[in-house]
C-alpha positions as CSV (number, residue, x, y, z in Angstrom):
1,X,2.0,2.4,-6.7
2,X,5.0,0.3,-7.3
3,X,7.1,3.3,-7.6
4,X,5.9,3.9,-4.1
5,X,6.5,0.4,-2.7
6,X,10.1,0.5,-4.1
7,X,10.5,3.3,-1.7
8,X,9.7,0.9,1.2
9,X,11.3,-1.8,0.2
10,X,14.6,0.5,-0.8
11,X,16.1,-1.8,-3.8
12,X,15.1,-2.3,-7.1
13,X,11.8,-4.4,-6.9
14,X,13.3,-6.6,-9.8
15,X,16.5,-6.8,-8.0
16,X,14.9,-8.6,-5.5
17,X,12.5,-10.8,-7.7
18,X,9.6,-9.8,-6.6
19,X,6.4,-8.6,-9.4
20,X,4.4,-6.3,-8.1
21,X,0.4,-7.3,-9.2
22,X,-2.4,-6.6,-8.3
23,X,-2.8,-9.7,-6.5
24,X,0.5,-9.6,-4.3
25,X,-0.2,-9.5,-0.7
26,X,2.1,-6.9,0.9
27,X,3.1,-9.3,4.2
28,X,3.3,-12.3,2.4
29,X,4.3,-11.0,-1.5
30,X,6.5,-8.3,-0.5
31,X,7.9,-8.4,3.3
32,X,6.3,-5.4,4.9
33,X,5.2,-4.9,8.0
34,X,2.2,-3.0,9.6
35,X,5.0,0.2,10.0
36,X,5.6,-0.2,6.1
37,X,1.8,0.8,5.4
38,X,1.9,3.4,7.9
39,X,4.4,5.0,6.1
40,X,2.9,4.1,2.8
41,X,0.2,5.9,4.1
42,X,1.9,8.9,4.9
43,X,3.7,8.4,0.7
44,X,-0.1,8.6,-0.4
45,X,-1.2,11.4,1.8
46,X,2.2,13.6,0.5
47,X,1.2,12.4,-3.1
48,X,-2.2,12.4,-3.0
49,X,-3.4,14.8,-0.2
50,X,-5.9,14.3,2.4
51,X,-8.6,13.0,0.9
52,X,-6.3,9.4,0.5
53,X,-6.1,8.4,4.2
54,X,-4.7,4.9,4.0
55,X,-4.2,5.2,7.9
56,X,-8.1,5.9,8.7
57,X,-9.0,3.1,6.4
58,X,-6.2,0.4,7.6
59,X,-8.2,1.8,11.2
60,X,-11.8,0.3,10.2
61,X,-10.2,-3.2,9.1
62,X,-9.5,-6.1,11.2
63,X,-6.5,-7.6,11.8
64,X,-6.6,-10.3,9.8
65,X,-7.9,-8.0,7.4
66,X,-4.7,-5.8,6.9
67,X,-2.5,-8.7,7.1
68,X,-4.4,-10.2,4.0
69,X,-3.8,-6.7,2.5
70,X,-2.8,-6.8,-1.8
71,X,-1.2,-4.0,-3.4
72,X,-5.0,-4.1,-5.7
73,X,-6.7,-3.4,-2.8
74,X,-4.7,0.0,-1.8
75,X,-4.8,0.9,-5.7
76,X,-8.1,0.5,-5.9
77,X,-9.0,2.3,-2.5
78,X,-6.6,5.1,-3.8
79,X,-8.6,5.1,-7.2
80,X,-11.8,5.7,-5.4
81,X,-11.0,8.4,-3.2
82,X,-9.2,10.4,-5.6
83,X,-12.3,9.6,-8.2
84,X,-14.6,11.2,-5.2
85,X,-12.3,13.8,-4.9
């Protein structure tokens, strides 16, 4: 996942000096925008394949909701779906 965020954010994470945890919201912690997890969301679809749609699950949350949004939270929807395979 963090190799994946340094993609988005394009420098080295520690250059920057942000840690990437679990708990670190992705507006707030890291910068990114709604576009950022769209296109996070096409990294885990490429990676992962179709069973990880990040987009159709950002879709059934409310706004608020995918502000609040941690890097845990994607990790651990992209856990489950690739456990249900």
């Amino acid at each position: 996942m963090v190799e994946l965020i340094g993609t988005l954010v394009g420098d080295d994470l520690e250059v920057l000096g942000v840690q990437v945890r679990h708990d670190t919201p992705f507006h707030e912690g890291l910068g990114l925008e709604s576009i950022d997890l769209v296109t996070l969301a096409g990294l885990l679809t490429r990676r992962f394949g179709p069973r990880v749609n990040l987009a159709e699950h950002l879709a059934e949350l409310d706004l608020d909701e995918v502000i609040g949004l941690t890097v845990g939270e994607i990790a651990d929807y992209v856990a489950l779906r690739v456990r249900e395979g």
